[in-house]
PDB file of N, H, CA, C and O in Angstrom:
ATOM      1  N   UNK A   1      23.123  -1.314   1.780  1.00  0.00           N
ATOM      2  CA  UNK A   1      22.128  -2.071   1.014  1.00  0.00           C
ATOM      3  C   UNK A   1      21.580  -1.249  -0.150  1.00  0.00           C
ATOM      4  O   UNK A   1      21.583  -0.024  -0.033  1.00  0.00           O
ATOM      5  N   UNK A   2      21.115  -1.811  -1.253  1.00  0.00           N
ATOM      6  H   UNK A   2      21.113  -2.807  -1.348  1.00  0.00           H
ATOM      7  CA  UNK A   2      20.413  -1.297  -2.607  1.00  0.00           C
ATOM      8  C   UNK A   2      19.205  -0.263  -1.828  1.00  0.00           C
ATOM      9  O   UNK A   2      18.433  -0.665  -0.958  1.00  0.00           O
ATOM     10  N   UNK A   3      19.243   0.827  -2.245  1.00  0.00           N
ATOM     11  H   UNK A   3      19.870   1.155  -2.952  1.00  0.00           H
ATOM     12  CA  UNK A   3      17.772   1.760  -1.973  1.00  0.00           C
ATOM     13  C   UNK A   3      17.128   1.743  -3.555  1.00  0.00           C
ATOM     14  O   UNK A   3      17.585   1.938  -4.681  1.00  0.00           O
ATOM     15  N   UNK A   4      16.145   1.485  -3.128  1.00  0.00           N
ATOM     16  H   UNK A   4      15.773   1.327  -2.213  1.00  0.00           H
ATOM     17  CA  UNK A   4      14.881   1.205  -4.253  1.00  0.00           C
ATOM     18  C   UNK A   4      14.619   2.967  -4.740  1.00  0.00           C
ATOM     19  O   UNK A   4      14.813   3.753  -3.813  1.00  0.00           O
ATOM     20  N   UNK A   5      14.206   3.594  -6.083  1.00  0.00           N
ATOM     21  H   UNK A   5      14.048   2.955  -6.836  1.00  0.00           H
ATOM     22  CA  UNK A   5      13.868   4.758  -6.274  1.00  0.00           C
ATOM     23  C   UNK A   5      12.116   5.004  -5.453  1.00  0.00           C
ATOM     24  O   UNK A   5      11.656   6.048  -4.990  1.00  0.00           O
ATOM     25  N   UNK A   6      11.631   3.969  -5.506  1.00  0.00           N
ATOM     26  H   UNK A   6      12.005   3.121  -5.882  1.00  0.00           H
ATOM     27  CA  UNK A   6      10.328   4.386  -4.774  1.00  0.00           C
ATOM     28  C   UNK A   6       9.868   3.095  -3.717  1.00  0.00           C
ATOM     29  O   UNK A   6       9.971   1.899  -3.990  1.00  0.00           O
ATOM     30  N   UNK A   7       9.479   3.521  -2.786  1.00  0.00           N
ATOM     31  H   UNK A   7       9.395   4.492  -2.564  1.00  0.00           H
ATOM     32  CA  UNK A   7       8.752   2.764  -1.744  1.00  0.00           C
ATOM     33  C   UNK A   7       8.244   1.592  -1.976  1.00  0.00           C
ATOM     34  O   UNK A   7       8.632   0.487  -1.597  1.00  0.00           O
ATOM     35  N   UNK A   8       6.916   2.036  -2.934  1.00  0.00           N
ATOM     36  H   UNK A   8       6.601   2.934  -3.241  1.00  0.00           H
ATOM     37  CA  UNK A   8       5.851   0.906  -3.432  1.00  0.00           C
ATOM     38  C   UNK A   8       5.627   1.298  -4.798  1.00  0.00           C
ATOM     39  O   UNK A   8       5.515   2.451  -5.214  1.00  0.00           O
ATOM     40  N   UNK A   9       5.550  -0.219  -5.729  1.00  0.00           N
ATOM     41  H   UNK A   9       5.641  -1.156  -5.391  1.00  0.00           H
ATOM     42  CA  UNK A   9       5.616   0.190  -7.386  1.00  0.00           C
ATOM     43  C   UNK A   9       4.306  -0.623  -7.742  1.00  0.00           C
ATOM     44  O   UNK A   9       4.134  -1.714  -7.198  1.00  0.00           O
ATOM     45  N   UNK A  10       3.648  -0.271  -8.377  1.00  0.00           N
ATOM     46  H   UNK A  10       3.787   0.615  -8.819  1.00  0.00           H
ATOM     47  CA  UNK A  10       2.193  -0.898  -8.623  1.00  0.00           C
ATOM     48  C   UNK A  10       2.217  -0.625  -9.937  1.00  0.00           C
ATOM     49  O   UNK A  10       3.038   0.204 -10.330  1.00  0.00           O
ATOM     50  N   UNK A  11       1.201  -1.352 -11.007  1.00  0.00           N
ATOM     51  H   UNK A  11       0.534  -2.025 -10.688  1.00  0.00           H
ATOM     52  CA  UNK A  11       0.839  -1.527 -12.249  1.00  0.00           C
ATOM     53  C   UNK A  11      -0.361  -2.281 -12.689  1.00  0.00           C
ATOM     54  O   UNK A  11      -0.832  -3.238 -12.074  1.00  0.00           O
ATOM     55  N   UNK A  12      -0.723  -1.894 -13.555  1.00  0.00           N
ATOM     56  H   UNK A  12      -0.341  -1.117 -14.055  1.00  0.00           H
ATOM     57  CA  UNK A  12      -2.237  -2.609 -14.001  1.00  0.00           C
ATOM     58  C   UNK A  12      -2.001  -3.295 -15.220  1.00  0.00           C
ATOM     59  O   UNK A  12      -1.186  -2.658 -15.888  1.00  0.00           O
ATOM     60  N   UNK A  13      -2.277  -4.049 -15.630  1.00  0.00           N
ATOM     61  H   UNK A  13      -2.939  -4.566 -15.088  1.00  0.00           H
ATOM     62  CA  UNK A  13      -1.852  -4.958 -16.776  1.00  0.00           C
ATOM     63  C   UNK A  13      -3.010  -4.681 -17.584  1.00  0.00           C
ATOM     64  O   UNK A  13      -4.088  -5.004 -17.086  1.00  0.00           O
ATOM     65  N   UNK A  14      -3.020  -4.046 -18.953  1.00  0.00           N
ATOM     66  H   UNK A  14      -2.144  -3.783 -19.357  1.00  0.00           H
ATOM     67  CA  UNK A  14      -4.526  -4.595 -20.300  1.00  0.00           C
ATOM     68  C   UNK A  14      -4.288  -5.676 -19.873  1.00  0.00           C
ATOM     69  O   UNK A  14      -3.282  -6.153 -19.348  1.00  0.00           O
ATOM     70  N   UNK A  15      -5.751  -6.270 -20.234  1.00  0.00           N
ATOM     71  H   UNK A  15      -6.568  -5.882 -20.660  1.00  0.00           H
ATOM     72  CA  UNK A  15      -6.250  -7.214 -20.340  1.00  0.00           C
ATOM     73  C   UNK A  15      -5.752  -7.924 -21.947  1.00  0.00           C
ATOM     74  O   UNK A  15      -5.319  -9.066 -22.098  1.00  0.00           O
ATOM     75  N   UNK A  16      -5.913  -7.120 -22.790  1.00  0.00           N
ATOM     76  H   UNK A  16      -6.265  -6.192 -22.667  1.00  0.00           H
ATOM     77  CA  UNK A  16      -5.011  -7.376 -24.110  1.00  0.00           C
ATOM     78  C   UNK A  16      -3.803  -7.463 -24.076  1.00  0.00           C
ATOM     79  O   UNK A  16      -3.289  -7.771 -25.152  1.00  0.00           O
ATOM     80  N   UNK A  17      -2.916  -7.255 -22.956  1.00  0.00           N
ATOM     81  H   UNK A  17      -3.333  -7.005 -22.082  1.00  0.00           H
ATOM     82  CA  UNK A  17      -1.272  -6.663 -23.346  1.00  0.00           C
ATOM     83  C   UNK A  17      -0.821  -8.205 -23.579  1.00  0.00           C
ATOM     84  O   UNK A  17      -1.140  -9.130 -22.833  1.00  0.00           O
ATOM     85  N   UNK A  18      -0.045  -8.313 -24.711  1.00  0.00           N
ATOM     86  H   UNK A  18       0.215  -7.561 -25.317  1.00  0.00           H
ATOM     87  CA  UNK A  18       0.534  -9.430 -25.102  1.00  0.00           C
ATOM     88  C   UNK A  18       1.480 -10.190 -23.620  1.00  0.00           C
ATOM     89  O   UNK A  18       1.947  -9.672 -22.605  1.00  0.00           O
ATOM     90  N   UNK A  19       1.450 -11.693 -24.154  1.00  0.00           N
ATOM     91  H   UNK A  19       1.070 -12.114 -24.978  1.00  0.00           H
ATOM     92  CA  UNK A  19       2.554 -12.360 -23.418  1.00  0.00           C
ATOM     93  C   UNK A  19       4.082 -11.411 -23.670  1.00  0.00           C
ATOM     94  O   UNK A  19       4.361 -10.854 -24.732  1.00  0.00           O
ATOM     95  N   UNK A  20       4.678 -11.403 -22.807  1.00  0.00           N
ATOM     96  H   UNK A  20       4.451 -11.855 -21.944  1.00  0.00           H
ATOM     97  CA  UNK A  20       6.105 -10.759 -22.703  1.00  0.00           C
ATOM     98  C   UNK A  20       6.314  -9.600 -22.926  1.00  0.00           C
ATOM     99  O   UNK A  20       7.360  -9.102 -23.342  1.00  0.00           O
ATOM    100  N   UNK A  21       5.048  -8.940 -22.592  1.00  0.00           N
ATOM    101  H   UNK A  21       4.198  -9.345 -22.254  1.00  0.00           H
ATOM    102  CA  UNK A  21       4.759  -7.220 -22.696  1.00  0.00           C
ATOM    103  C   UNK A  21       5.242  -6.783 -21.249  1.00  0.00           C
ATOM    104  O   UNK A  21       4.807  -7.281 -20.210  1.00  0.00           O
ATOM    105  N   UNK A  22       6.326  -5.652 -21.331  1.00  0.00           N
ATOM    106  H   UNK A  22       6.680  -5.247 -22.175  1.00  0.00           H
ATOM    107  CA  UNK A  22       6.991  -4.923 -20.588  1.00  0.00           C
ATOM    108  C   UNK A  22       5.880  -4.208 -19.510  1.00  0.00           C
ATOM    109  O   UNK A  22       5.151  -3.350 -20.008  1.00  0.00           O
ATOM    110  N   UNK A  23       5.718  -4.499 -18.133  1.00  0.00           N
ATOM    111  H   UNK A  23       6.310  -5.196 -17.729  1.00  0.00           H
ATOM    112  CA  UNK A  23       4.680  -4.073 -17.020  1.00  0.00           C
ATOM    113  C   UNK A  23       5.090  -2.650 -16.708  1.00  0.00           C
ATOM    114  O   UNK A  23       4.604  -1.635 -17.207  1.00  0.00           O
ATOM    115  N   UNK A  24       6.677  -2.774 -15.233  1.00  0.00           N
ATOM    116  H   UNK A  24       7.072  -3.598 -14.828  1.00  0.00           H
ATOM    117  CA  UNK A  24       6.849  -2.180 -14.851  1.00  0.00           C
ATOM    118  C   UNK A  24       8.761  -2.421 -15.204  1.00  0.00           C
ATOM    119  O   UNK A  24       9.572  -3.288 -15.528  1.00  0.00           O
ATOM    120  N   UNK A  25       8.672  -1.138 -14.897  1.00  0.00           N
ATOM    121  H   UNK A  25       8.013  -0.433 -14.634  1.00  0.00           H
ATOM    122  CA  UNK A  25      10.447  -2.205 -13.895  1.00  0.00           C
ATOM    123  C   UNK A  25      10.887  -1.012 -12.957  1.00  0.00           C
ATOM    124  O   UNK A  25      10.237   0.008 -12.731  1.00  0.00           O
ATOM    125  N   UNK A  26      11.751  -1.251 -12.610  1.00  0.00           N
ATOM    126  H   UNK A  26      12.279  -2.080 -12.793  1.00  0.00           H
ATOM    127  CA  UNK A  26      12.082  -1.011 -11.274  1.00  0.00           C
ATOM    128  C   UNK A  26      13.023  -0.696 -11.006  1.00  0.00           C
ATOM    129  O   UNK A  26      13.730  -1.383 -11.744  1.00  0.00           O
ATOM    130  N   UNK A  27      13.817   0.044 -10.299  1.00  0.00           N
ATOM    131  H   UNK A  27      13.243   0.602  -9.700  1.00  0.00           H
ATOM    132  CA  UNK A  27      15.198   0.506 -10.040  1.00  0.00           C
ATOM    133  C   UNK A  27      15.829   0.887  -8.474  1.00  0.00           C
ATOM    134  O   UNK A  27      15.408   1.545  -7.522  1.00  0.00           O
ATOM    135  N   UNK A  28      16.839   0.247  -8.705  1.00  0.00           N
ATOM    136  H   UNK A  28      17.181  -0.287  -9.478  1.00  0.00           H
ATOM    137  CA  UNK A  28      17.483   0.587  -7.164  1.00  0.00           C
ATOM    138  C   UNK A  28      18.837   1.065  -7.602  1.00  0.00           C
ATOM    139  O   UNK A  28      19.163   1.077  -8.789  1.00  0.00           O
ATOM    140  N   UNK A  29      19.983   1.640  -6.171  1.00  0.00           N
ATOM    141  H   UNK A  29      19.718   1.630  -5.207  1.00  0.00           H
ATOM    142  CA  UNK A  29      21.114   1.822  -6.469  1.00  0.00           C
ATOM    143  C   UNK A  29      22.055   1.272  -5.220  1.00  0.00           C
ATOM    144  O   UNK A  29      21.301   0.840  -4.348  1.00  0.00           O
ATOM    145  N   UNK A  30      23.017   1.181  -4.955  1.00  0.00           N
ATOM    146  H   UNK A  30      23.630   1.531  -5.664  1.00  0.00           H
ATOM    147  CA  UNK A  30      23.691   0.577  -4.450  1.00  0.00           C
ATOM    148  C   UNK A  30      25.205   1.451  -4.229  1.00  0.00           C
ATOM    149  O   UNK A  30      26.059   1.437  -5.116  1.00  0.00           O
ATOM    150  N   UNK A  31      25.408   2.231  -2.875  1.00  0.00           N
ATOM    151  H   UNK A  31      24.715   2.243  -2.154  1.00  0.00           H
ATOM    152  CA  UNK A  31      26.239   3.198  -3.172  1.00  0.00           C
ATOM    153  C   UNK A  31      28.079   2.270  -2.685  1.00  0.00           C
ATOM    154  O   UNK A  31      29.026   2.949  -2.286  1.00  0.00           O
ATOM    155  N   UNK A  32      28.157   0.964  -2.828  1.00  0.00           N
ATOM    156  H   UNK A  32      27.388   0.413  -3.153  1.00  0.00           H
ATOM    157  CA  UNK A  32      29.089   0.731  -3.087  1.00  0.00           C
ATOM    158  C   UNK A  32      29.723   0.399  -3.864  1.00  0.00           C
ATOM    159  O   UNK A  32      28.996   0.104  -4.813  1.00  0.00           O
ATOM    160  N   UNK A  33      31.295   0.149  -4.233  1.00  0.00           N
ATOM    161  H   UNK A  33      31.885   0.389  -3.462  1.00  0.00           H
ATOM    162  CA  UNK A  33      32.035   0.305  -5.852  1.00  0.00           C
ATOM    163  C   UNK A  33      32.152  -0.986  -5.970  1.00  0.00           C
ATOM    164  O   UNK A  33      32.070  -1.856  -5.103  1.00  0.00           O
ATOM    165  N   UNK A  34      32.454  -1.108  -7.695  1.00  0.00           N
ATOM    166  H   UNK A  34      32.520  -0.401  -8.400  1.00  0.00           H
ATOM    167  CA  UNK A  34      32.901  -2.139  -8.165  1.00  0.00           C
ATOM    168  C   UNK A  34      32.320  -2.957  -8.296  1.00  0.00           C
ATOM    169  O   UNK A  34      31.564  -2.524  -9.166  1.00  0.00           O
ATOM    170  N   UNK A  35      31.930  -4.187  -8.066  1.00  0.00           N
ATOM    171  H   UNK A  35      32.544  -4.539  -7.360  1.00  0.00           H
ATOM    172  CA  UNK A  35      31.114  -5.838  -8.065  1.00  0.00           C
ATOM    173  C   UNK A  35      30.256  -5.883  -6.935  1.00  0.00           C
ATOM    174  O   UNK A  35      29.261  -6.547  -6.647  1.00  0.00           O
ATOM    175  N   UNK A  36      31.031  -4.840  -6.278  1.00  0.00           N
ATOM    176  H   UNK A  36      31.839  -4.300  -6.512  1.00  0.00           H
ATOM    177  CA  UNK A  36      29.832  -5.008  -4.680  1.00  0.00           C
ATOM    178  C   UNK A  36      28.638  -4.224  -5.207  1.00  0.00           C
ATOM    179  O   UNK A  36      27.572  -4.698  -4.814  1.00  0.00           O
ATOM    180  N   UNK A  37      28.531  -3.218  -5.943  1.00  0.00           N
ATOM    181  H   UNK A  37      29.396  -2.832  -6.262  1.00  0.00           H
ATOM    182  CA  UNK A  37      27.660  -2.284  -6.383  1.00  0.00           C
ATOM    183  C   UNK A  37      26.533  -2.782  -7.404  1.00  0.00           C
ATOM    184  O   UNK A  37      25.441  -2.253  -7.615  1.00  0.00           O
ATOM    185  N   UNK A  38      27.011  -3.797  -7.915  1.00  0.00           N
ATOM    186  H   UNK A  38      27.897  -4.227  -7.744  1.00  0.00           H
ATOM    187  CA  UNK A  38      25.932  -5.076  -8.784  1.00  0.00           C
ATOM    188  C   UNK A  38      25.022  -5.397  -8.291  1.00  0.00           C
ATOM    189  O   UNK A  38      25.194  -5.929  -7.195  1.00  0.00           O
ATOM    190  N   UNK A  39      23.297  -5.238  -8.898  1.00  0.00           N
ATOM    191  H   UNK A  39      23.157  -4.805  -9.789  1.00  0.00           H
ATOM    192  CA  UNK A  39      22.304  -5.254  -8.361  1.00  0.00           C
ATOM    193  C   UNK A  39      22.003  -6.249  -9.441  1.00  0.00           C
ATOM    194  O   UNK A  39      22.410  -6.331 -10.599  1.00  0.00           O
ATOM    195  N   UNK A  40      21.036  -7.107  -8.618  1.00  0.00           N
ATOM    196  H   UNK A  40      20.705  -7.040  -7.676  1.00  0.00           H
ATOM    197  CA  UNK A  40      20.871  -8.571  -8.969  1.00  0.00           C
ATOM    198  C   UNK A  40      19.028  -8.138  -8.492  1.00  0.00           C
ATOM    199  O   UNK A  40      18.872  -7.806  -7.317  1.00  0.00           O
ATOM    200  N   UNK A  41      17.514  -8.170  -9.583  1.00  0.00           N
ATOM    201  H   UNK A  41      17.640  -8.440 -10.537  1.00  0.00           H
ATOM    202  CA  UNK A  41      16.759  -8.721  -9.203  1.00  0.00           C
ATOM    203  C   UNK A  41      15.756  -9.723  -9.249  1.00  0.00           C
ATOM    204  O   UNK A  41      15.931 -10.616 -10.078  1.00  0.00           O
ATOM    205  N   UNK A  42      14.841  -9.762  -8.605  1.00  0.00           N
ATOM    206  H   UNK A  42      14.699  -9.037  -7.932  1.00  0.00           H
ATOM    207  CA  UNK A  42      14.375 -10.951  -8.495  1.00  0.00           C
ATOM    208  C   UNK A  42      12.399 -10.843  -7.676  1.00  0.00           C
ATOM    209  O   UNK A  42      11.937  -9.993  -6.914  1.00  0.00           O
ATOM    210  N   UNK A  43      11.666 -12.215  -8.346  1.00  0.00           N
ATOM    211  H   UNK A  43      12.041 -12.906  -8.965  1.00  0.00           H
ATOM    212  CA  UNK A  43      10.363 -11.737  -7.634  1.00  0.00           C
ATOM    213  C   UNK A  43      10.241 -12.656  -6.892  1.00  0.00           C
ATOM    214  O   UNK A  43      11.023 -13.558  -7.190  1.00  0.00           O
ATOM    215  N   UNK A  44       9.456 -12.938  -5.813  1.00  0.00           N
ATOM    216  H   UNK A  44       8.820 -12.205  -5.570  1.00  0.00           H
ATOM    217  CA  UNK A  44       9.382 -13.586  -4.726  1.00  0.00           C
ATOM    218  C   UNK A  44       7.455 -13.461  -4.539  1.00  0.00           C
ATOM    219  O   UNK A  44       6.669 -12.544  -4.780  1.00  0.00           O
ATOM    220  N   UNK A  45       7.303 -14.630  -4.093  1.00  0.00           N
ATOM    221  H   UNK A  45       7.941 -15.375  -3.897  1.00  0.00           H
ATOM    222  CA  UNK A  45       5.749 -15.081  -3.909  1.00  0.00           C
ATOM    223  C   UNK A  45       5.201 -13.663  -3.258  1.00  0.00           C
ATOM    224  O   UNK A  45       5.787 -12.830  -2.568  1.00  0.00           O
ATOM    225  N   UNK A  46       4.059 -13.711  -3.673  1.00  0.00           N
ATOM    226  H   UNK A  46       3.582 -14.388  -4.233  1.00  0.00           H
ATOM    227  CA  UNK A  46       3.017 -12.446  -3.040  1.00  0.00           C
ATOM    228  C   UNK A  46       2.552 -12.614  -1.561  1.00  0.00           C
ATOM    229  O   UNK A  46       2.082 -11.700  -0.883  1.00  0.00           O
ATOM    230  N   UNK A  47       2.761 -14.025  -1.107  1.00  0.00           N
ATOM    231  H   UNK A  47       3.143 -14.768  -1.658  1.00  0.00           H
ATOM    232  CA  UNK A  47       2.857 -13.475   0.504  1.00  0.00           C
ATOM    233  C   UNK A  47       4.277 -13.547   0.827  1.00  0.00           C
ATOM    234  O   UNK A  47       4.326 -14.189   1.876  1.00  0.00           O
ATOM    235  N   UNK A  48       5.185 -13.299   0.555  1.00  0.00           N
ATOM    236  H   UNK A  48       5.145 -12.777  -0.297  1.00  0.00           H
ATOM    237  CA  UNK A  48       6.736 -12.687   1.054  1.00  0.00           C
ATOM    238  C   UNK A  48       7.141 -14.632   1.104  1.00  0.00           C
ATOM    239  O   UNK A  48       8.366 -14.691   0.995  1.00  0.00           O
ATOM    240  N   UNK A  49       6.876 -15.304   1.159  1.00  0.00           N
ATOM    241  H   UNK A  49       5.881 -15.256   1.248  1.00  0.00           H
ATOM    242  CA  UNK A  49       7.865 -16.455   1.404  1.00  0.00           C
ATOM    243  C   UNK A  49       8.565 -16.550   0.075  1.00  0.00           C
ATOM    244  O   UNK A  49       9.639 -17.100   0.316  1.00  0.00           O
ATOM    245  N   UNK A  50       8.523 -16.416  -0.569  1.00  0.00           N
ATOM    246  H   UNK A  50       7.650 -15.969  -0.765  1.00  0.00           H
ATOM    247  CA  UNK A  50       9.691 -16.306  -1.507  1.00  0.00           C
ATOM    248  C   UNK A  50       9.063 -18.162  -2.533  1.00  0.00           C
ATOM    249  O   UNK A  50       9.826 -18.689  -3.343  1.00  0.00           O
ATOM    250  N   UNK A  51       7.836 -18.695  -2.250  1.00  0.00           N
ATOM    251  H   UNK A  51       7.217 -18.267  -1.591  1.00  0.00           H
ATOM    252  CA  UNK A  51       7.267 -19.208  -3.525  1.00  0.00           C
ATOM    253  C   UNK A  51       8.032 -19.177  -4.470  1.00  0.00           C
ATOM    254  O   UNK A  51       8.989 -18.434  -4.688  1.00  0.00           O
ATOM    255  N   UNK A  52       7.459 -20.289  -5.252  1.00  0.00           N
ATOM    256  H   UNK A  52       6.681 -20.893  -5.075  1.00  0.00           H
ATOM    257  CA  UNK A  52       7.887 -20.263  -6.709  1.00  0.00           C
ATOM    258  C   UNK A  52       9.680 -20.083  -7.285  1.00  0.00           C
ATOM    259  O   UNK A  52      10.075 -19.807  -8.417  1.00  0.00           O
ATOM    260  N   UNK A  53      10.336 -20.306  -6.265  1.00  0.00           N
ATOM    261  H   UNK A  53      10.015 -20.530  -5.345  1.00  0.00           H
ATOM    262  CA  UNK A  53      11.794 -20.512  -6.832  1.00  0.00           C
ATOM    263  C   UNK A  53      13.116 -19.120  -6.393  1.00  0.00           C
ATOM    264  O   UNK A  53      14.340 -19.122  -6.262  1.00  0.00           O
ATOM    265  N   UNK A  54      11.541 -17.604  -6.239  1.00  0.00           N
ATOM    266  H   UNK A  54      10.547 -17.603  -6.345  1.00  0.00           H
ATOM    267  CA  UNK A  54      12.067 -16.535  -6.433  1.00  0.00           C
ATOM    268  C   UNK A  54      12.866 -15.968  -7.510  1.00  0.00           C
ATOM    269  O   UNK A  54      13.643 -15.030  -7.333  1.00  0.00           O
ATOM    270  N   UNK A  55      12.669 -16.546  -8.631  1.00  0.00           N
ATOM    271  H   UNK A  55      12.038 -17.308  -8.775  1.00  0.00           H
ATOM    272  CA  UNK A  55      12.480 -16.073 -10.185  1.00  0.00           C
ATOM    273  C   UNK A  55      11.717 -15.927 -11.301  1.00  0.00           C
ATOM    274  O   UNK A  55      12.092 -15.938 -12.473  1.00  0.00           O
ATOM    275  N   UNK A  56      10.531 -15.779 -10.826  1.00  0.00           N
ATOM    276  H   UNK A  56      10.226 -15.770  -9.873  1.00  0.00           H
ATOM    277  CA  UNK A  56       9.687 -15.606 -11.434  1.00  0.00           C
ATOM    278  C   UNK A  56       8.834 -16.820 -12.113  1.00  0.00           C
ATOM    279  O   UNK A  56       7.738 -16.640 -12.642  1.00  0.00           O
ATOM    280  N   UNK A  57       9.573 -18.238 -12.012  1.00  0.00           N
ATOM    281  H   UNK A  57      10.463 -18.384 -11.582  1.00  0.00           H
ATOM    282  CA  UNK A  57       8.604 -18.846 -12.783  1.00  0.00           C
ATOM    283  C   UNK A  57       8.020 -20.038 -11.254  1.00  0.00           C
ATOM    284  O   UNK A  57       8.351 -20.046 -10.068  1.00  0.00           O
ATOM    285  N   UNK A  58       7.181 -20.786 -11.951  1.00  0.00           N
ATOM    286  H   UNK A  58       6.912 -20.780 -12.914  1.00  0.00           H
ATOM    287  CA  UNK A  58       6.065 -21.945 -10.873  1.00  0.00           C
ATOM    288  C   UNK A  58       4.961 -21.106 -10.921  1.00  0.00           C
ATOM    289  O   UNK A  58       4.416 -20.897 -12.004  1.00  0.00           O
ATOM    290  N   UNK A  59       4.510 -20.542  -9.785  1.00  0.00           N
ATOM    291  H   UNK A  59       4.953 -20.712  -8.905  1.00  0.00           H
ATOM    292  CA  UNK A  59       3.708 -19.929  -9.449  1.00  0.00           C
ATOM    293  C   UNK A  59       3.027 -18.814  -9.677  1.00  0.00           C
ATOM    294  O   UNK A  59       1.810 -18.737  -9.507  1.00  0.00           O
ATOM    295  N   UNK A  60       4.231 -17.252 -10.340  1.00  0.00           N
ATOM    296  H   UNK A  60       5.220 -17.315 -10.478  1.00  0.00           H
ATOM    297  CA  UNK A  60       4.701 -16.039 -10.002  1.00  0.00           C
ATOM    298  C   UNK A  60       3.826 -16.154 -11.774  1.00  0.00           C
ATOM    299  O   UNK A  60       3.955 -17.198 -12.413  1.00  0.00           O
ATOM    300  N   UNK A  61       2.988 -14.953 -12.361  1.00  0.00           N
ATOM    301  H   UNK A  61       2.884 -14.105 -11.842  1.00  0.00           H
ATOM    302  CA  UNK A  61       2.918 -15.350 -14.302  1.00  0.00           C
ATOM    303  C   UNK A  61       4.190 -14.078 -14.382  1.00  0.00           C
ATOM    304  O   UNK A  61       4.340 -13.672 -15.534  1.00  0.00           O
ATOM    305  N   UNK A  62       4.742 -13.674 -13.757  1.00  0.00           N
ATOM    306  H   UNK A  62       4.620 -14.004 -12.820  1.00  0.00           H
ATOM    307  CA  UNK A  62       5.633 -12.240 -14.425  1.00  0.00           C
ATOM    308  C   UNK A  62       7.098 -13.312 -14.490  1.00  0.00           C
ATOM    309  O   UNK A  62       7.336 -14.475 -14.164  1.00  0.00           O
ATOM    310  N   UNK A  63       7.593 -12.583 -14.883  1.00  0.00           N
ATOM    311  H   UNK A  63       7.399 -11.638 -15.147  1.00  0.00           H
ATOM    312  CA  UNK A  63       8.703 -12.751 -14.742  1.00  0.00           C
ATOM    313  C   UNK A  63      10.041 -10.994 -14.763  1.00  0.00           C
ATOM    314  O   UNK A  63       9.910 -10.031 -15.518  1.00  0.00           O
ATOM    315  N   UNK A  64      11.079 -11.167 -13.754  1.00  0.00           N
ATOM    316  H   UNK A  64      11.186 -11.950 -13.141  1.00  0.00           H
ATOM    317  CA  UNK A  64      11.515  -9.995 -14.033  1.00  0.00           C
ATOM    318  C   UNK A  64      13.056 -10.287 -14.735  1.00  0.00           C
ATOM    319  O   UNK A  64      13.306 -11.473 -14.520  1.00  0.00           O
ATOM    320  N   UNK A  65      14.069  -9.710 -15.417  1.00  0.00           N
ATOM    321  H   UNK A  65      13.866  -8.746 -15.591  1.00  0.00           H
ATOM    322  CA  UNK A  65      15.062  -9.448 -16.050  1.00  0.00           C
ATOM    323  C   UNK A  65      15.775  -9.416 -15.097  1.00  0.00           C
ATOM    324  O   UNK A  65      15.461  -8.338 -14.592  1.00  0.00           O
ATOM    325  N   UNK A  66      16.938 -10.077 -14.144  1.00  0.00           N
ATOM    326  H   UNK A  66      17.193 -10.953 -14.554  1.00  0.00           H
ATOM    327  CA  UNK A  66      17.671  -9.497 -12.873  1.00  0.00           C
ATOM    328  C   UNK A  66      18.605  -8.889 -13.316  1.00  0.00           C
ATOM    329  O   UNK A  66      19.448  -8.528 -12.494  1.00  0.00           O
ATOM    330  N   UNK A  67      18.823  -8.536 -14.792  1.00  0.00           N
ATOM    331  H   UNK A  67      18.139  -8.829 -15.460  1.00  0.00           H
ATOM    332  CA  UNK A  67      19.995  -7.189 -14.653  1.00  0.00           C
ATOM    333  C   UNK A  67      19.512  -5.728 -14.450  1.00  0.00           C
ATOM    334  O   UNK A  67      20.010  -4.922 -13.664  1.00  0.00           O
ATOM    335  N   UNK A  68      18.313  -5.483 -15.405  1.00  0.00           N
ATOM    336  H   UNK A  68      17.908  -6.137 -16.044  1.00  0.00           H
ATOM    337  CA  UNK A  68      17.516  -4.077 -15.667  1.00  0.00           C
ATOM    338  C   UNK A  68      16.409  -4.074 -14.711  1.00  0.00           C
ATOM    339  O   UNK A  68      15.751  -3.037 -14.639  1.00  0.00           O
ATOM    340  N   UNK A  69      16.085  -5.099 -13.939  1.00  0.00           N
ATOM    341  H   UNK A  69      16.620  -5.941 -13.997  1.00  0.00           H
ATOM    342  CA  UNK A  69      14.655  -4.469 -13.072  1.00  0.00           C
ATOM    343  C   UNK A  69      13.713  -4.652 -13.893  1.00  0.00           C
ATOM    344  O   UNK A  69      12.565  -4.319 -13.600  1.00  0.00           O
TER     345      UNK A  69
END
């Protein structure tokens, strides 16, 4: 499975920071080859049920990039 570089990733947003201003991102790796090694992500509702579609939009205001984290 993908190992994440850190445990838990937290961020504080300005209150000014524009719409589509870069938060956090995030990184994992995946020590198998080829297509299997393709990391795909994604955000999921803040109590873990996976809300809002699990891409960021409905519910979720972020949205994440699922190629770069």
């Amino acid at each position: 499975p993908p190992i994440f570089s850190q445990t838990l990733y937290q961020a504080r947003v300005p209150e000014d920071a524009p719409v589509g201003a870069s938060v956090l991102q995030v990184t994992a790796a995946d020590a198998d080859e080829g297509t299997n090694a393709d990391i795909r992500y994604r955000l999921e509702g803040g109590d873990g049920s996976g809300s809002g579609g699990g891409d960021g939009a409905g519910s979720l205001p972020f949205e994440v990039d699922p190629e770069s984290g």
